[in-house]
C-alpha positions as CSV (number, residue, x, y, z in Angstrom):
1,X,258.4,40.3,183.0
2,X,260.6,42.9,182.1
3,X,259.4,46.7,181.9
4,X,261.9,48.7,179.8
5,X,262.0,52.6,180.6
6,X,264.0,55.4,178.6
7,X,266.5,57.2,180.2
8,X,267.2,60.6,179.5
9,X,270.1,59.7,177.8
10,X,268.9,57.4,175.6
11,X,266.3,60.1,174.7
12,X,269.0,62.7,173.7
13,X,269.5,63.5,170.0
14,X,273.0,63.4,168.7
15,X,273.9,66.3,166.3
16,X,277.1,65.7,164.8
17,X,280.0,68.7,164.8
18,X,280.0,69.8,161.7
19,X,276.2,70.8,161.7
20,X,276.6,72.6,164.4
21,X,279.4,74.4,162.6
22,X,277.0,74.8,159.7
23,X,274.2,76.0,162.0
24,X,276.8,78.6,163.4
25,X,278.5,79.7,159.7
26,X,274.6,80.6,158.7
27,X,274.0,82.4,162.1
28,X,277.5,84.4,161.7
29,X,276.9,85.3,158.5
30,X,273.3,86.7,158.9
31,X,273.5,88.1,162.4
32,X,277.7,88.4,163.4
33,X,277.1,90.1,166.3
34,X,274.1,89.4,168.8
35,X,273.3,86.4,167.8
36,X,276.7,85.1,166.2
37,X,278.3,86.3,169.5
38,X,276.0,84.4,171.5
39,X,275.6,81.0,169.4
40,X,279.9,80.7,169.3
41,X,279.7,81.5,172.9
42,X,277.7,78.6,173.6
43,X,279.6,76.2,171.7
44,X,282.9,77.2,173.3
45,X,280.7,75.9,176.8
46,X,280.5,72.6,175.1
47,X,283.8,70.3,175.5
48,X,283.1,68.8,172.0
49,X,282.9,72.0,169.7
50,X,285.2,74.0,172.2
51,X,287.1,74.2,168.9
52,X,284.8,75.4,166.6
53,X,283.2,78.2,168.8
54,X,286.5,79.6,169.0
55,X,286.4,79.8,165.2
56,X,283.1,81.0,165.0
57,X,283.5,83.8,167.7
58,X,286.7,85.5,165.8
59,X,284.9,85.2,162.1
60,X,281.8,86.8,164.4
61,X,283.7,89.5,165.5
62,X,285.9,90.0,162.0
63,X,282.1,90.0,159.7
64,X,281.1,92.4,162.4
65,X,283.1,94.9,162.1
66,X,283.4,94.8,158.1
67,X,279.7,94.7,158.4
68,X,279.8,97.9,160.7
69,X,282.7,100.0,158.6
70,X,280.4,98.9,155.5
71,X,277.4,99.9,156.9
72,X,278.7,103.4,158.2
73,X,280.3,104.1,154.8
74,X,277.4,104.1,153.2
75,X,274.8,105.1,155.7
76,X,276.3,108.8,156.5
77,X,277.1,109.2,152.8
Protein backbone atom coordinates (compact mmCIF):
# COMPACT_ATOMS: atom_id res chain seq x y z
CA UNK A 1 0.00 0.00 0.00
CA UNK A 2 0.98 3.26 -1.11
CA UNK A 3 0.71 6.48 1.15
CA UNK A 4 0.83 9.63 -1.03
CA UNK A 5 2.07 12.87 0.83
CA UNK A 6 2.20 16.59 -0.67
CA UNK A 7 5.27 18.23 -1.00
CA UNK A 8 5.63 21.76 -0.55
CA UNK A 9 5.99 22.15 -4.03
CA UNK A 10 3.23 20.56 -5.16
CA UNK A 11 1.27 22.74 -2.70
CA UNK A 12 2.54 26.10 -4.20
CA UNK A 13 0.12 28.17 -6.17
CA UNK A 14 1.26 29.34 -9.56
CA UNK A 15 0.39 33.05 -10.37
CA UNK A 16 1.08 33.76 -13.84
CA UNK A 17 3.29 37.13 -14.83
CA UNK A 18 1.12 39.16 -16.04
CA UNK A 19 -1.16 39.26 -12.79
CA UNK A 20 1.47 40.01 -10.95
CA UNK A 21 2.04 42.90 -13.35
CA UNK A 22 -1.57 43.78 -12.94
CA UNK A 23 -1.38 43.45 -9.14
CA UNK A 24 1.73 45.91 -9.30
CA UNK A 25 0.08 48.53 -12.15
CA UNK A 26 -3.00 48.83 -9.30
CA UNK A 27 -0.51 49.16 -6.45
CA UNK A 28 1.67 51.87 -8.48
CA UNK A 29 -1.01 53.73 -9.33
CA UNK A 30 -2.79 53.99 -5.85
CA UNK A 31 0.27 54.18 -3.64
CA UNK A 32 3.67 54.97 -6.14
CA UNK A 33 5.82 55.39 -3.53
CA UNK A 34 5.75 53.15 -0.16
CA UNK A 35 4.09 50.61 -1.30
CA UNK A 36 4.71 50.77 -5.20
CA UNK A 37 8.47 51.14 -4.23
CA UNK A 38 8.35 48.10 -2.17
CA UNK A 39 5.96 45.65 -4.26
CA UNK A 40 8.46 46.38 -7.68
CA UNK A 41 11.24 45.86 -5.36
CA UNK A 42 10.16 42.56 -4.59
CA UNK A 43 9.52 41.41 -7.93
CA UNK A 44 12.96 42.51 -9.24
CA UNK A 45 14.10 39.62 -6.23
CA UNK A 46 12.15 37.16 -8.28
CA UNK A 47 14.20 35.66 -11.41
CA UNK A 48 10.81 35.36 -13.34
CA UNK A 49 9.38 39.08 -13.11
CA UNK A 50 12.97 40.51 -12.79
CA UNK A 51 11.66 42.29 -15.85
CA UNK A 52 8.64 43.61 -14.85
CA UNK A 53 9.79 45.09 -11.40
CA UNK A 54 12.12 47.00 -13.25
CA UNK A 55 9.17 48.55 -15.09
CA UNK A 56 7.16 48.88 -12.26
CA UNK A 57 9.87 50.67 -10.02
CA UNK A 58 10.60 53.53 -12.81
CA UNK A 59 6.67 54.20 -13.54
CA UNK A 60 6.73 54.17 -9.37
CA UNK A 61 9.17 56.59 -9.14
CA UNK A 62 7.84 58.77 -12.45
CA UNK A 63 3.71 58.73 -10.83
CA UNK A 64 5.61 59.75 -7.71
CA UNK A 65 6.89 62.59 -8.39
CA UNK A 66 3.97 63.98 -10.73
CA UNK A 67 1.96 62.94 -7.88
CA UNK A 68 4.27 65.06 -5.50
CA UNK A 69 4.75 68.39 -7.91
CA UNK A 70 0.71 67.95 -8.29
CA UNK A 71 0.09 67.66 -4.84
CA UNK A 72 2.42 70.69 -3.77
CA UNK A 73 0.90 72.83 -6.53
CA UNK A 74 -2.11 72.72 -5.21
CA UNK A 75 -1.62 72.21 -1.54
CA UNK A 76 0.39 75.62 -0.79
CA UNK A 77 -1.91 77.54 -3.24
Amino acid sequence: MEVKTETREEKKISISKDKWLIIGLLIVILNPLPAGLIFSLGLQGSQETKKEGKWLTILSLFWGAISITLALKYWTS
